[in-house]
N, C-alpha and C positions, 0 to 999 in steps of 0.2 A: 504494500500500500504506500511506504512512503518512498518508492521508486518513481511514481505516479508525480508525484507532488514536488521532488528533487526536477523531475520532467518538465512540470507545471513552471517551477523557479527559476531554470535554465532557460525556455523559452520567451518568459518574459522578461527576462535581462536582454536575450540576442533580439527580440524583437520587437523591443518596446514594452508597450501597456497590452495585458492581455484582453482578448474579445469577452463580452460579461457571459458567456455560455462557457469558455474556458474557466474561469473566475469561480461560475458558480457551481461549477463539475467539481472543481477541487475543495470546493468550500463544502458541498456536498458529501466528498471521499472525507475529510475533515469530522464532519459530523458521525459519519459510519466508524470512524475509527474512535470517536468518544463510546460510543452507543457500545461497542465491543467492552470495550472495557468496562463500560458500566456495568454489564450481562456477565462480564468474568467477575466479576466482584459479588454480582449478587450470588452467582454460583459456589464461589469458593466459601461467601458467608453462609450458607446451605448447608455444606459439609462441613463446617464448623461446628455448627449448631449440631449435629449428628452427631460428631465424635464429644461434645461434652453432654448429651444426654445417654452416651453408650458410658463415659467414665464415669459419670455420677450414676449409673448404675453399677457398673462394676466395685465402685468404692466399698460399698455394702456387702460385697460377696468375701466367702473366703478366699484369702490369696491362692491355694494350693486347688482349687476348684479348674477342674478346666473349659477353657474355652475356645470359641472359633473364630478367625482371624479370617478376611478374607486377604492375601498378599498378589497384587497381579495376577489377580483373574484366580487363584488356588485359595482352596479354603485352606486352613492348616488348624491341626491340632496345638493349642500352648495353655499353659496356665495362665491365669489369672492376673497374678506378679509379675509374670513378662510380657504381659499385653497391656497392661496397665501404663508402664512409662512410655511404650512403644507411640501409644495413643496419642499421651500429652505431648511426647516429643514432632509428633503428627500437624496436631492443633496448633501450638506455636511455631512453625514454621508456616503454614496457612496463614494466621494471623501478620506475621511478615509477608509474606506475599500480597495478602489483601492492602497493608498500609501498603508495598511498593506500587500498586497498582492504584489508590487514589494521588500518590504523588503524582503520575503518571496521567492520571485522569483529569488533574487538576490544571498539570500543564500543559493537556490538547484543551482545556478549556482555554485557558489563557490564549494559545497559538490561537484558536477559534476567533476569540475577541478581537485580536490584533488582525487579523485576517478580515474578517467582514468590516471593519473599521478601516482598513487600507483600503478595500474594493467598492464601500460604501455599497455592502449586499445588509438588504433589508428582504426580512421574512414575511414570505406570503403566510395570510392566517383566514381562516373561515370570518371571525372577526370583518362585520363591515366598517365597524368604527377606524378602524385601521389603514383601509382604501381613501379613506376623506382626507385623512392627514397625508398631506405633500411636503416633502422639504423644503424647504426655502432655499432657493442657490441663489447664491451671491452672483450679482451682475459679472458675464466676463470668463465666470469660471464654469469648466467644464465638469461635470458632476454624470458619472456612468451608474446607475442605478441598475442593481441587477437583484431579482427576486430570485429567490430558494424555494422551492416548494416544503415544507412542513414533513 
């Protein structure tokens, strides 16, 4: 995805200003690539929540009880006491993954901002109230207004 957009950056240096259908393609790939990450974050917070209602249940059992594990697709036989850290050590590495993933989220938002603010892309909305409002351009200046679809 961000081959596209290096593509995007390169052709609008050798050839100027890009057309607003270019503009709004990549501002478009831009959003798809927030939208992913939001969707990996809901997902990984998913499986979070699973493995601490399997450890808060496991807590309660005895250690030497055995259990089942699923490891890449294989269930396995283990105790209790070694599925236990396994778990935690599981969750908190998810938990880092998910913060690395809102930094990450946080600064295609940003790129986002700084990008429809450079192209001057304003969002189509079902919203009629929103059609009424025109910008004001300043005498003189050339203002390219490109809509996004939602």
């Amino acid at each position: 995805m961000a081959t596209s957009l290096s593509s995007f950056n390169n052709s609008a240096k050798t050839k100027g200003a890009p057309t607003p259908e270019q503009a709004a393609a990549a501002f478009n790939e831009l959003r798809q690539q927030q939208r992913l990450l939001a969707s990996r974050i809901s997902e990984v917070e998913m499986d979070m929540k699973e493995h601490d209602l399997v450890i808060e249940v496991l807590k309660g059992v005895d250690p030497n009880r055995k259990c089942y594990r699923m490891i890449g697709g294989i269930l396995v036989e283990r105790t209790v006491d070694v599925v236990l850290p396994g778990l935690a050590t599981s969750r908190d590495k998810m938990k880092e993954y998910t913060d690395s993933l809102r930094g990450n989220l946080e600064t295609k938002g940003k790129e986002l901002v700084a990008f429809r603010e450079k192209y001057n892309i304003k969002i189509r909305t079902d919203d009629p109230k929103d059609e009424k409002e025109e910008p004001s351009a300043k005498s003189g200046e050339r203002q390219a207004n490109i809509l996004a679809s939602v």
